[in-house]
Each structure stands twice: as structure tokens, then as C-alpha cells.
VEXDREN-2710 file (C-alpha; in Angstrom, 1 decimal):
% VEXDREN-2710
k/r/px/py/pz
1/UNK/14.4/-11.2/-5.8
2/UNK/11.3/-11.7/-8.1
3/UNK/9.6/-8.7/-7.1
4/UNK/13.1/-6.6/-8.0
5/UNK/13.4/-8.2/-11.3
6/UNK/10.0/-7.6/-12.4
7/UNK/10.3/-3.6/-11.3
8/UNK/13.4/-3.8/-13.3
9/UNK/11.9/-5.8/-16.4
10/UNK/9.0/-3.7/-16.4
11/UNK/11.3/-0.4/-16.8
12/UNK/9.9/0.7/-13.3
13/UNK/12.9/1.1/-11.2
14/UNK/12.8/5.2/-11.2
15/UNK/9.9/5.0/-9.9
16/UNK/10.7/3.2/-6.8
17/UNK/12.4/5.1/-3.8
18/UNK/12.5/1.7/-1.9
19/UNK/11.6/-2.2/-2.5
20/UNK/11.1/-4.1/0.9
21/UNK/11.3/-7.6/0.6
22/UNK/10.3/-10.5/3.0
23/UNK/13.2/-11.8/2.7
24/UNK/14.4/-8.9/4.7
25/UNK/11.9/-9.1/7.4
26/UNK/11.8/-10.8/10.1
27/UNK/7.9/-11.7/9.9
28/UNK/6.2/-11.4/6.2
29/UNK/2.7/-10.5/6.1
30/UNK/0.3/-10.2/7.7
31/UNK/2.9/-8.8/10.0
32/UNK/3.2/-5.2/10.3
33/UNK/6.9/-5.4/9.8
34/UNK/7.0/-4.7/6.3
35/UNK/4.9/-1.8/6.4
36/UNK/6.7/-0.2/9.2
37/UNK/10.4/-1.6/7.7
38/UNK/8.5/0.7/4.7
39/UNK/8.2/3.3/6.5
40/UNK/11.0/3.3/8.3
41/UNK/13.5/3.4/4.7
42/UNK/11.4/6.1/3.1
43/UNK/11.6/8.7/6.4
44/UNK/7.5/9.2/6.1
45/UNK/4.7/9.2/8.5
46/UNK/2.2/6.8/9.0
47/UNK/-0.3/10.0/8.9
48/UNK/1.5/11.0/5.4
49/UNK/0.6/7.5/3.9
50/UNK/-1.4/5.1/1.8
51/UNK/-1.1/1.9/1.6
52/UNK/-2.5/0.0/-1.9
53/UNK/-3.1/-3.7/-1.7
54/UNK/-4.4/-7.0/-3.4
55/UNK/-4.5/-9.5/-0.9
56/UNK/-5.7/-10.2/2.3
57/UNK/-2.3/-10.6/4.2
58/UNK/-1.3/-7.2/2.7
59/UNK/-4.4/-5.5/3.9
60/UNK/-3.8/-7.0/7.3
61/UNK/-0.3/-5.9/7.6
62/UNK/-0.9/-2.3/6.4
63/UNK/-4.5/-2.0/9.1
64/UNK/-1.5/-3.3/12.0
65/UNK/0.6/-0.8/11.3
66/UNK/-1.8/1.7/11.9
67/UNK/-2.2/3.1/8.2
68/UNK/-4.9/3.5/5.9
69/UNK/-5.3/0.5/3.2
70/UNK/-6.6/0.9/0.1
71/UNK/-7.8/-2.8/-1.3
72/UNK/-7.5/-3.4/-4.9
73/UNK/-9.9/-5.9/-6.4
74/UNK/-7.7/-6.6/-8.9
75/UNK/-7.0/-10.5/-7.9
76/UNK/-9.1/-11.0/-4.7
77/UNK/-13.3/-10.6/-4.3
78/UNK/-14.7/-7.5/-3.1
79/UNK/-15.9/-10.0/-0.1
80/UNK/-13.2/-12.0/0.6
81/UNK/-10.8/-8.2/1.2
82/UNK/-13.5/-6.7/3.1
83/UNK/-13.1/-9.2/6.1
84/UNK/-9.3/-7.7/6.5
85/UNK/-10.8/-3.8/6.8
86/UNK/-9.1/-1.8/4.0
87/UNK/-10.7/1.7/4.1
88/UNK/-12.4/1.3/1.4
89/UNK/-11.9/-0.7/-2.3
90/UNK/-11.3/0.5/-5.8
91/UNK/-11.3/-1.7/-9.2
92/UNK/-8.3/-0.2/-10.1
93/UNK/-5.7/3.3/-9.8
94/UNK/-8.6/5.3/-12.4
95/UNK/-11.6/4.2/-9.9
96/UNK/-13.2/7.6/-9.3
97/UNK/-13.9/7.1/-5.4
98/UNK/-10.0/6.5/-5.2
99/UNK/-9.5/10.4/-7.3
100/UNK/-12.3/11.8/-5.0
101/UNK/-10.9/10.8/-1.7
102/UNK/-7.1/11.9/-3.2
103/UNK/-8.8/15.6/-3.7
104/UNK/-10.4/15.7/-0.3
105/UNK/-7.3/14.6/1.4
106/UNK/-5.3/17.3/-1.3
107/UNK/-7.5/19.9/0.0
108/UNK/-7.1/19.1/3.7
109/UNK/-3.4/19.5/3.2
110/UNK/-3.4/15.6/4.2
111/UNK/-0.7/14.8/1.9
112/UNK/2.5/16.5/1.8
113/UNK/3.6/17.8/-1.6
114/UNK/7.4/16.7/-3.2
END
């Protein structure tokens, strides 16, 4: 699929343990499916994750499956991802409230280290 081909294009493909498509879904987002298909592949817990997003259906689908979504304001107004309740926003991956809520989590022993 497209998203496959760009990963590949892009040199990206180590970096990916798993690629969940919609075509392999049953419902695409907003659906939770996705998230939890995610989930599901990659043996992780909902309380060991974090979810980055764009859009408003992706934000959705990530808040129904019960994680914590990150909204990037990359492509999509501030306003306009608020209304689908990310935990918070960041501009982009170098934002420093994204780095200071990784170190909180770091020191609560939030995130498991691989």
C-alpha cells in the first residue's frame, strides 16, 4: 500500500516493527480498530504507549482505544485537533513540552526500556 511504499522509499523500513493498514481493518479511523489491531501486533500495553497524530480521525481512534494521543500540528490547526482531546499538542518531534513530558514519564518508570 501507499503508506508501505513511502516507509520503504523513505529508507524507513528498520525502523518499523509493524505497519497497520486500513485495508486490514475492519473499520478505519476514527475506529479504535487500528490502534488496538496496533497494539495487538506489537505485544504492548495500552499503559506502555503513545500515540502521535495529525488528524482528527487519528486522534479519535487513539482517545477510543483508551491511550494517550499526542496531536501534531503539523497539517491540522491547533483548534480544529483540540475538539478530538489529544493530551496535549506539539509543533513537531523537537517541541520541548513533548521532551519534558518524555522525562517525567522516564523518571516515573512509565515507559519500559528495550
Amino acid at each position: 500500500e501507499n503508506a508501505e511504499l513511502m516507509i520503504s522509499k523513505l529508507g524507513l523500513t528498520d525502523f518499523f516493527q509493524a505497519v497497520i493498514l486500513g485495508s486490514e481493518c475492519e473499520f478505519p479511523k476514527p475506529h479504535p480498530g487500528p490502534s488496538l489491531k496496533a497494539l495487538e501486533v506489537l505485544n504492548v500495553s495500552k499503559e506502555h504507549t503513545l500515540v502521535f497524530e495529525d488528524s482528527v480521525s487519528g486522534i479519535k481512534a487513539g482517545v477510543a482505544a483508551g491511550m494517550p494521543v499526542v496531536g501534531l500540528t503539523t497539517g491540522n490547526p491547533a483548534s480544529m485537533l483540540m475538539q478530538a482531546k489529544p493530551a496535549f499538542l506539539i509543533e513537531n518531534y523537537a517541541d520541548p513540552k513533548l521532551w519534558a513530558v518524555l522525562e517525567e514519564l522516564d523518571n516515573k518508570g512509565t515507559f519500559q526500556k528495550s
